[in-house]
Each structure stands twice: as structure tokens, then as C-alpha cells.
N, C-alpha and C positions, 0 to 999 in steps of 0.2 A: 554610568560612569562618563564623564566627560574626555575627550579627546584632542589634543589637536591635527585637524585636519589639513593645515600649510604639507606634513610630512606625512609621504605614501606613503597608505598602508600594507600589509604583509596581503590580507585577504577579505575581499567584501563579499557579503551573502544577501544575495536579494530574495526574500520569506523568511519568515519567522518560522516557520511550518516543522514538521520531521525531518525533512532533506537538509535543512539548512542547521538546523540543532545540530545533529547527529553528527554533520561534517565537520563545523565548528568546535564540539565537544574534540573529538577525534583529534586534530591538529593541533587544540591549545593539552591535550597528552602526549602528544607526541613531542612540541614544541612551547613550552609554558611564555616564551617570550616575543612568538608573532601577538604582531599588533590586529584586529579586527575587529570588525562592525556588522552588524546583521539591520539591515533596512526592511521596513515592516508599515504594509501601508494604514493596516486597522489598528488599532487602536492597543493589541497585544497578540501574544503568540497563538499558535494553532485555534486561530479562526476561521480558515477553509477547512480543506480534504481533512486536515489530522485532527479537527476539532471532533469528539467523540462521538457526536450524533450525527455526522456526516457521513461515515464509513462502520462496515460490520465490524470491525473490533478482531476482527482473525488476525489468531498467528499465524498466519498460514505458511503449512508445513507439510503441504499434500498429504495429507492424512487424513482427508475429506472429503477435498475438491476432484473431482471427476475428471473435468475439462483437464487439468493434470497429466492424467494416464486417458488418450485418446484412444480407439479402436478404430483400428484400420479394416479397409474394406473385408481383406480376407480372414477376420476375424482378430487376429490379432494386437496385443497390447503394448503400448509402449511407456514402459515408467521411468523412464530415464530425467523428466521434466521433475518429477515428484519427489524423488530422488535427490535432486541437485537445489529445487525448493528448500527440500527439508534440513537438507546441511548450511542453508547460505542463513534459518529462521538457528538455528543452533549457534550458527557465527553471531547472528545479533545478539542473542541468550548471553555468548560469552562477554561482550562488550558491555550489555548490560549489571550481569554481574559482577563486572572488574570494577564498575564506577559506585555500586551497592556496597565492595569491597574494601573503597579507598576509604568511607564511612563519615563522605560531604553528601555524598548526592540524594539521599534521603532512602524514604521506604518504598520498596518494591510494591507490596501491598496495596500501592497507592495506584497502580498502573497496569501491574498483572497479577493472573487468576488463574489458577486452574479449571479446565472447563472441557469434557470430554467432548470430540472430536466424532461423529458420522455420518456417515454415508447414509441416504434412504432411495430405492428405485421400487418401481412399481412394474409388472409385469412382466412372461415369463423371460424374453427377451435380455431384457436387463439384469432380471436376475442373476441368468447367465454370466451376462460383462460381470458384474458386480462378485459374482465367486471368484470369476476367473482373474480377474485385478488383486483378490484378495491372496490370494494363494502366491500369483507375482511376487505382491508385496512382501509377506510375511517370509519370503525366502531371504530378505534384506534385511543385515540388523538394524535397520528405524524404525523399520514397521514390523519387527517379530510379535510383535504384542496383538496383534492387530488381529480381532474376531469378526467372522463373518455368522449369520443367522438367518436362516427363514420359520423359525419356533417365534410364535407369535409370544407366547409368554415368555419365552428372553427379552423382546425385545421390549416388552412392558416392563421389565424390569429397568431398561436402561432408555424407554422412550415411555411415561407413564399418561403423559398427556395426550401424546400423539397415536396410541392406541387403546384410549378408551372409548368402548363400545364401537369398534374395528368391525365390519362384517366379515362370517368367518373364511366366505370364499374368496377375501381378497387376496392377490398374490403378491406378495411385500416383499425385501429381504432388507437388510441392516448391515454393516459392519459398523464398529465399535474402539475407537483408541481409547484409552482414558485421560493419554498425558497433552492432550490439546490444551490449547491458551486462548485467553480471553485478552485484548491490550487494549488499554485507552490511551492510545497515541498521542491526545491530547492533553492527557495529564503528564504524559512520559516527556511530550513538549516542552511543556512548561518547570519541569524538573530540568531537564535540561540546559534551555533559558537562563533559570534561578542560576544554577549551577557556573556558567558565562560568567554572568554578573556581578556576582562576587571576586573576578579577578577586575583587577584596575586596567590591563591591557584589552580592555573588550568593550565595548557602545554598541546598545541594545536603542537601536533608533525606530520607534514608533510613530504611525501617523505619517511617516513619509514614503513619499513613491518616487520609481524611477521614471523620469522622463525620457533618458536619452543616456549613450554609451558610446566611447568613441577611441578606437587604439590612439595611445603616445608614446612618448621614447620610454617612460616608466609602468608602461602597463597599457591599463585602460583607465580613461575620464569619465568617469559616471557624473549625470545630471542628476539633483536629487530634489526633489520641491517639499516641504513642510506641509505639510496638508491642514496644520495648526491655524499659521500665520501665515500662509502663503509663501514665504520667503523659498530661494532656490541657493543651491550651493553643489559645487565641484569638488569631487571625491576622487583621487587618484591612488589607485589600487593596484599592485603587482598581479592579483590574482582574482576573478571575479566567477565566483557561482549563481549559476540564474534556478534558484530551489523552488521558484513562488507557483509551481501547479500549473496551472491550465495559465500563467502570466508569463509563463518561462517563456513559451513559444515567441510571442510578437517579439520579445529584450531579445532571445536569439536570433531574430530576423534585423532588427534593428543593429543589433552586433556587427553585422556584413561578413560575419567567418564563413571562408567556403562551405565549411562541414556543415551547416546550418541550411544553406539551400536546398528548394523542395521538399524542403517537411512545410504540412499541411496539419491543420490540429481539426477532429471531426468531435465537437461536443453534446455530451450526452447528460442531462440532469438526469435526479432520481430520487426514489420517491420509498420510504418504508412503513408498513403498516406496527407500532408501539404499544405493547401492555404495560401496565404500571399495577395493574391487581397484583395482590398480593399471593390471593389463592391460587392464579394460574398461575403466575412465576415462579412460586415453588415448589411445581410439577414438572417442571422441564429446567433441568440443568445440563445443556448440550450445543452446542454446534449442530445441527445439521443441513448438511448438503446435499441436492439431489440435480436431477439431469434437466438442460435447457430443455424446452418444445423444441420438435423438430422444426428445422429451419432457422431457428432462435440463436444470437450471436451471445458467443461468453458470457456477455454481462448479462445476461439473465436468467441464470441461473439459478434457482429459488435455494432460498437458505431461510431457516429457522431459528434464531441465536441467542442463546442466553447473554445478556451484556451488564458489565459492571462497572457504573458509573458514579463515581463520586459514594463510592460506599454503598450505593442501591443498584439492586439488579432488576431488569426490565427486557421485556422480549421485544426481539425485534424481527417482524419476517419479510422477503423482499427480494431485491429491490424490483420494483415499476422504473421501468426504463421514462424518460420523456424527452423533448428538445427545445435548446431553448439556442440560439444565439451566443450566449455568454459564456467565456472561458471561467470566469469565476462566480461563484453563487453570489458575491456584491458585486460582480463586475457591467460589461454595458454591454447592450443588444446592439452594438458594434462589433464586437469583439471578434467575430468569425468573417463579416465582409475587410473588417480592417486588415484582416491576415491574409488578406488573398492576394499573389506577388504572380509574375511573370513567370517565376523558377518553380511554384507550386501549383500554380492551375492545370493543368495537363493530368497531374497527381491527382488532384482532387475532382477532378470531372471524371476519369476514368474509375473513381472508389466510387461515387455516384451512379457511373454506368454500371457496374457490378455488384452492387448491396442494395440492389432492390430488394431484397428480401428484408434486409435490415430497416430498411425507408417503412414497409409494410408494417414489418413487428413497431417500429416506435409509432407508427399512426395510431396500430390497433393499442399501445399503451397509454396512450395519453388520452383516448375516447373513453377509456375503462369506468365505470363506474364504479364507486365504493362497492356495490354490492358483486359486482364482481372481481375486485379485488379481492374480496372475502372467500369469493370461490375458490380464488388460486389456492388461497389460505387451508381451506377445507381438506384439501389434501393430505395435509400434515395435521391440522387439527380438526377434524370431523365435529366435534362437537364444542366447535366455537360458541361465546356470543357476541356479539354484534357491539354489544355496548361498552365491551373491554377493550377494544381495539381503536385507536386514532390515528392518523395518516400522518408523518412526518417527512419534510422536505430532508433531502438526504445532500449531500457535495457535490459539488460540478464535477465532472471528468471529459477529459479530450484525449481522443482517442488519438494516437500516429497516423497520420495518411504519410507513406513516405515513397519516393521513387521507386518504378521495378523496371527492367528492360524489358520483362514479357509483356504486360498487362496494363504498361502506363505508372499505376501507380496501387497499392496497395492498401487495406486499412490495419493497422497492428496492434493488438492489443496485450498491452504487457506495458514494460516500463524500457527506457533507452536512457543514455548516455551518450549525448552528443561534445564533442571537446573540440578547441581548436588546435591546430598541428603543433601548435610552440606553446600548449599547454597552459596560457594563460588566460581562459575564460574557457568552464563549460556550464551546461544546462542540462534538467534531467528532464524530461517529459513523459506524457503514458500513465497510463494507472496502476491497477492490481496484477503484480503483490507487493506494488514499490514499498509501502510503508513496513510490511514485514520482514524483507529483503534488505533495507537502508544502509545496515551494515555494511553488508558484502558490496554494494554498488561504491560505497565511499570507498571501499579498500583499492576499487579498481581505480576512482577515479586517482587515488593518491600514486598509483603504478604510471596514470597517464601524464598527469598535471605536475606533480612533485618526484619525478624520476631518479633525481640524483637524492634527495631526502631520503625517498624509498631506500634505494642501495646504500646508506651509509650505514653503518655500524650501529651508530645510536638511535634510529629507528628501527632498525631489525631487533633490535635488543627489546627495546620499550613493547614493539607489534605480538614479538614473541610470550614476553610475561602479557598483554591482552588476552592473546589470542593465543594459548599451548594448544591449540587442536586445530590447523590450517583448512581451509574448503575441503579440496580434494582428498585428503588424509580422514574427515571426517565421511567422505563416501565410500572410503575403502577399508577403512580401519576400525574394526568392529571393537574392537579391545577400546584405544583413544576413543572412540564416539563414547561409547556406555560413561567411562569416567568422566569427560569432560561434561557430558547430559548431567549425571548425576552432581557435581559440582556447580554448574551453574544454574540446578532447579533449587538444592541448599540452598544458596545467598539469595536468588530470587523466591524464598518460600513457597515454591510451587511443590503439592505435594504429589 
């Protein structure tokens, strides 16, 4: 849709991505007559992180993931992360199915999946955590459903690939949701997108990038260049979201916002091994999550996943952590020297002096040979072959390095919300569970950034019919959770 640009606009979104949809979508419901534009330097939407072969496809809704519910030295468990998880993947569910509801936005079908949800540990150790987490959880109405197992033949019932011909002294155990999700964020992108575009208040700007950003009396002055035709042009925006991934960080630096100083971005490429048979795909219809190697940070995690992509389902298992320089997977092996400021080195020499361990694990992933790659693999599927499987480049991810007063500076891995004080321009950075989460992080930023919006009447009205089941109401209110689940698995045909 063509625009003119002489008159600021309401809100500019740098990515095309989840973060920038999702917000976008959000605010023209909220407000059908802000003006905005989403700048997108490829060619179309979610072709990084949310493009669907870049990232596993979880809903994640701890109902799986481990790392989630930590144990502490003295044994003990703490769910409270999994918990808060699982209500903020239930807030996306409702957003999603309000806009399934309006009956523009298209089919659900097209983007999510039912796809049962487990946990796998090995040894006696684990086992242990793995009952004791379950017993936790199942005390909570999210995860009442929630089965635990060390009967090998349960578990072939619900893992048939991954324990055929099992030796029998091995010590396993499993738990089991059924109502886990499968998303292809990148189709759910591009639904979204479409969606924009069909209003005339909205320019869906391709093939251009940000050069530069600079406060005015009306906002902020965005440099924009054509990547087309080369041409540049001045964009002045009341409101600026920096959505573009592992590109948010340097525009936030560029920004000059104090909030923005001393973040540091640590990135991490990655790497998944891909079935496409048919025979082995469908033998394993699941999610499963199991425990890092010791020593081993978050992200590595092994997972085994059924994914559903463009109508066809394919296994993916992984990730192989590697390093590369670049904030984005088409970006430049600049990208990590060019972010290095006065305000964040300090930060990031001291993550360096303390994740040595982390330095080791990525050496030893990036030496890995195919064939032991497959090793990892073996674990979960014993009787692999070799010939099913193919290695796929997976999305960039940049980790938080941010200030600490103990330690200098920290490495973080999660997703953040950085905003400026007068709330006109933030950025999100960080990885997993951003894209599951997306919802709940836009609801905050609209509490940071759109204050007085927030509080009026006609958006509490509008947020209310979204959202009849608020976060924290959905962690406490057994009664509201179940209904509002069972409503928005209807509209989004998840059985």
C-alpha cells in the first residue's frame, strides 16, 4: 500500500519477523486508524529466526522443557518459570484465536498442530528429578494431565520409534502431555503480514534497511536505503520498534537511549540434523525434550520434534550449537566487532572470562563430525540410519551479555524488553521462548510504550474481548484456565 511519508507516522517496525507482526497486528486492533509501516531488509517476511526451518517449531509451554523447572543444590524444584511460561503460550492461543475468530485472518491449520509434548531422561539420577518435577507439576491445573512412566512398554506406546529394540537394562523414564503444539511461526508470519496489508493504513516495505535513527521534536528520524535501487529516504515516526533479531541490538545502540547501554549481544549459529522419510516420520509424533550435558549451556539441549511444515511433517533433532560472527544468518562477519562500544566491553570481557565452559562446548560443536552428530542422535533413536538424516543450517541467535555489579557483566538467555524512558522507541533481544511468548511481551510493551492508550477505556474494552483470561488470572484460576484452553484449542482446531 503506498503511503505518504512528508506526515509522521503513528508507528515504524524494523523486521518483518514474529515480533514485529504480532505488534503490528495487536495495535491496528486495538487502534484501526494508526498509520504504520514495517521495514524489512529481505526480500519478505519471516526470513530469519521465524522462518520455520530456523527454529524447533515449540509451543513452548513448559510442559517439556526441563531447563524450565531447575533443581537446586539441595534437591529441590522450582516450577514457578514453567508455570508462568505456560500462561503467557495460553495468552498467545487467545490472540490467536480472536483473529481465527474475526474470520479475515485465515486457517489455523495452516500454522498450528497438535503435537504431544515429552520429557525423556536417562539414569537413575534423573529419573528421580524427572518423577519429582512431575508430581510438582501435576499438582497445577496446566499440567494435571501430565503422566510420568519408567514401563518401557508405555512408553512405546507413546515413543514407538525411540524405543525400538531398547536394551532392556536401560534406565529410561518419560513423562507425557498430549496437548503440546507444533507452530510454524513463519507461516503464522506471513498470515499476519497478509493480514496488515489489506488495510490501506499500513506499508509493508521490502528490501529496505535501516541505516541510522535519530530523536526529533516528532519522535524519531529513521534513515531508510532501498536495497532495490539504492535510493535513501527519512521516515519520521512517533513510535519505533526495533523487532529485526540478532539486528535489533547495533539500531539499539545506534538509538543513543540510555536504557540501551551495556548490552552486549554473544552469537550463537546452529545447526539440525532433518528426516523427510516417510516411514520414520510416521513413527514419532512428539516433541521431545531431554537434559543438557553437564556443563552444557541452555541451548543445548537435545530435542527430538515432529514439525509441520507447509502441510508435510519432518523430524528435526538438535540443535548443534556453532559460532560464527554474525547477528543474522544473511548478515556480516562484522556484526559482533561492530557492536563493541565503551559502555559494553567490560560486559563482555567479563561473559568471556567466565563461560569458559561455554567457549569449550561450542569448540567441541563445531569439530563434531556427521558421524557423531548421529551419536548424539542414537540416544533417542537407537536404531537410526544414517541415510535418513541431513544436516540443516538452523537461525542465528544472540545471546544478552548485559551489565551486573557483581561479576562485571553476565550472559542471559531468555528474551528482554529494552524501552526508552518517554516510551518512544523499544527493542526486543534474546532468544527462546521469545516467539512462543510474543504475545505477552507486546501486552507489556503496550503498558510501557502506550500508557495513557493502555488506561483508556477503549482499549481495556477491545484487550478485554482479546484476552477474557488475563496472565496472572490464568496461573491462579483453575476454573478461567480450563475454559478459556478449551476455547481457544476450538477456533484454533487443536484437538
Amino acid at each position: 500500500m503506498a503511503q505518504d511519508n512528508q506526515a509522521p507516522l503513528d508507528v515504524l517496525l524494523v523486521g518483518a519477523g514474529i515480533m514485529s507482526a504480532t505488534l503490528a497486528v495487536m495495535l491496528k486492533e486495538l487502534d484501526p486508524n494508526l498509520r504504520l509501516e514495517i521495514v524489512e531488509q529481505m526480500e519478505t517476511g519471516a526470513m530469519e529466526s521465524s522462518n520455520p526451518w530456523n527454529n524447533a517449531g515449540t509451543g513452548h509451554a513448559g510442559l517439556c522443557e526441563l531447563n524450565y523447572t531447575p533443581q537446586a543444590a539441595d534437591g529441590s524444584i522450582d516450577i514457578k518459570k514453567a508455570i508462568n511460561i505456560n500462561a503467557m503460550f495460553e495468552e498467545s492461543k487467545q490472540f490467536w484465536a480472536h483473529l481465527v475468530e474475526t474470520g479475515t485472518f485465515g486457517d489455523p491449520d495452516t500454522f498450528i498442530h497438535s503435537v504431544p509434548h515429552l520429557s525423556f531422561v536417562e539414569g537413575e539420577d534423573n529419573i528421580a528429578f524427572l518423577k519429582k518435577r512431575a508430581e510438582l507439576l501435576k499438582a497445577h491445573h496446566a499440567f494435571e494431565k501430565i503422566e510420568f512412566t519408567t514401563d518401557k512398554a508405555k512408553m512405546a506406546e507413546w515413543l514407538p520409534l525411540m524405543m525400538a529394540e531398547r536394551k532392556d537394562d536401560e534406565k529410561i523414564a518419560a513423562t507425557h502431555i498430549a496437548n503440546g503444539t507444533d507452530v510454524n511461526f513463519g507461516a503464522l508470519t506471513r498470515q499476519l503480514l497478509s493480514y496488515l496489508d489489506q488495510q490501506e493504513s499500513n506499508t509493508l516495505s521490502y528490501k529496505h534497511k535501516v541505516l541510522d535513527l535519530q530523536r526529533c521534536a516528532q519522535g524519531w528520524e529513521v534513515t531508510v536505503k532501498n536495497l532495490a535501487n539504492g535510493q535513501t529516504r527519512k521516515i519520521v515516526s512517533r513510535f519505533v520498534f526495533l523487532g529485526a533479531g540478532g539486528a535489533a541490538l547495533p539500531l539499539l545502540q545506534k538509538s543513543g537511549i540510555p536504557e540501551g547501554q551495556g548490552y552486549g549481544g554473544f552469537p550463537v549459529s546452529g545447526q539440525w540434523l532433518r528426516c523427510d522419510n516417510p516411514k520414520v516420520v510416521e513413527q514419532h509424533q512428539a516433541k521431545v525434550y531431554s537434559l543438557a550435558a553437564v556443563g552444557s549451556p541452555p541451548m543445548s539441549v537435545p530435542h527430538l520434534d515432529t514439525r509441520v511444515i507447509d502441510g508435510k511433517k519432518s523430524l528435526l533433532f538438535g540443535p548443534y550449537a556453532g559460532f560464527t560472527t554474525k547477528f543474522l544468518k544473511h548478515g556480516s562477519f562484522l556484526d559482533l566487532p561492530m557492536s563493541v562500544r565503551l559502555g559494553n566491553i567490560w560486559p563482555m570481557l567479563a561473559v568471556g572470562r567466565d563461560n569458559m565452559d561455554l567457549t569449550r562446548y561450542l569448540i567441541s560443536e563445531v569439530r563434531q563430525s556427521m558421524e557423531q552428530r548421529l551419536d548424539s542422535l542414537r540416544r533417542f533413536y537407537p536404531q537410526l540410519d544414517p541415510a535418513d538424516w541431513k544436516l540443516e543450517i538452523a537461525g542465528q541467535r544472540v545471546q544478552i551479555i548485559k551489565k551486573d555489579e557483581k561479576k562485571g557483566g553476565i550472559l542471559q538467555f531468555g528474551t528482554e524488553l529494552v524501552s526508552s524512558e518517554d516510551g518512544s522507541l523499544a527493542a526486543l533481544l534474546g532468544a527462546s521462548p521469545g516467539a512462543s511468548v510474543t504475545v505477552s511481551i507486546m501486552l507489556i510493551l503496550l503498558k510501557r510504550c502506550f500508557p495513557e492508550q493502555r488506561e483508556s477505556a477503549e482499549w481495556n474494552a477491545k484487550l478485554a474481548a482479546i484476552f477474557p483470561a488475563p496472565l496472572k488470572e490464568l496461573e491462579t484460576n483453575a476454573e478461567l484456565y480450563h475454559a478459556t484452553q478449551e476455547r481457544s484449542d476450538k477456533l484454533l482446531n487443536l484437538a
